[in-house]
N, C-alpha and C positions, 0 to 999 in steps of 0.2 A: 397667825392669830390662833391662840388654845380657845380647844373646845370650850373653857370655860369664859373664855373673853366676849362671843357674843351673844348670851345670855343676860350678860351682865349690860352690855351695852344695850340690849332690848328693854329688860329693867330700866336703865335711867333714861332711854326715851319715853317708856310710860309715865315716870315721875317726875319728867318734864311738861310730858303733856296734860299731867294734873294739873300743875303749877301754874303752866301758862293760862290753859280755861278755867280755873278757878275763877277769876276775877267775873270774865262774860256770866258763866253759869252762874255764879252764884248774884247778879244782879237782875237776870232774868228771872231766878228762885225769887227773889225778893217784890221785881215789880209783877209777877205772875201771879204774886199773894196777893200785892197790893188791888189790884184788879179784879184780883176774882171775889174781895172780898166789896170791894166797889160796887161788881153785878150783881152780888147776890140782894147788899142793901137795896140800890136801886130798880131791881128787876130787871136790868135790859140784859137782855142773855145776845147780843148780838157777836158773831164773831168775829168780826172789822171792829169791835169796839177794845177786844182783847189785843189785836193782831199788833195795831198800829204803835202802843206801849215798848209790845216786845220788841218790834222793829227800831223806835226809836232809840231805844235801850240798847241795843248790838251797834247801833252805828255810833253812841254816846262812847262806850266802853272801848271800841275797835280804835277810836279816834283818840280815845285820848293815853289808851297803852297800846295800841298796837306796835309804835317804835319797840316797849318794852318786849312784847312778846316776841318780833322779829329777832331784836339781838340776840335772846334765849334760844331759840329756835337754830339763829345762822350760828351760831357759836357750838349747839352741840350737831348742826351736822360739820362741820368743821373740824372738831375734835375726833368725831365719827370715820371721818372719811380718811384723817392722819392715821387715826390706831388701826385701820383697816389698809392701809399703804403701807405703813412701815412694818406689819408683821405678817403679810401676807392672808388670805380667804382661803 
């Protein structure tokens, strides 16, 4: 493996792991708005009242792309572990 090959494979593990959390994070950014803009109308500042959203929300997203993210994930450790066999560490 050249010095300059695991660099680059660190790079595209971070810009996989953009990609993959994109989806969670950014539904949590969404319902975390939705809710706080809820509290503040309503006044209940409780935080079981925020939690339970977010909770449902990760298990909503994990369920219904987690295949997705799996395959992205096993595939570039996969790729990972081939370019690091075949040219040696």
């Amino acid at each position: 493996m050249s010095p300059d090959s695991l660099p680059a494979l660190f790079r595209e593990g971070l810009m996989l792991l953009g990609v993959v959390a994109g989806p969670l994070f950014g539904a949590l950014l969404l319902v975390s708005l939705i809710v706080g803009v809820l509290q503040s109308v309503t006044q209940i500042q409780e935080p079981a009242v925020g939690a339970v959203p977010r909770l449902a929300t990760v298990i909503i997203v994990v369920a219904l792309s987690g295949g997705w993210m799996m395959e992205r994930l096993a595939g570039f450790m996969r790729s990972a572990i081939e370019r690091i066999s075949d040219r040696g560490f």
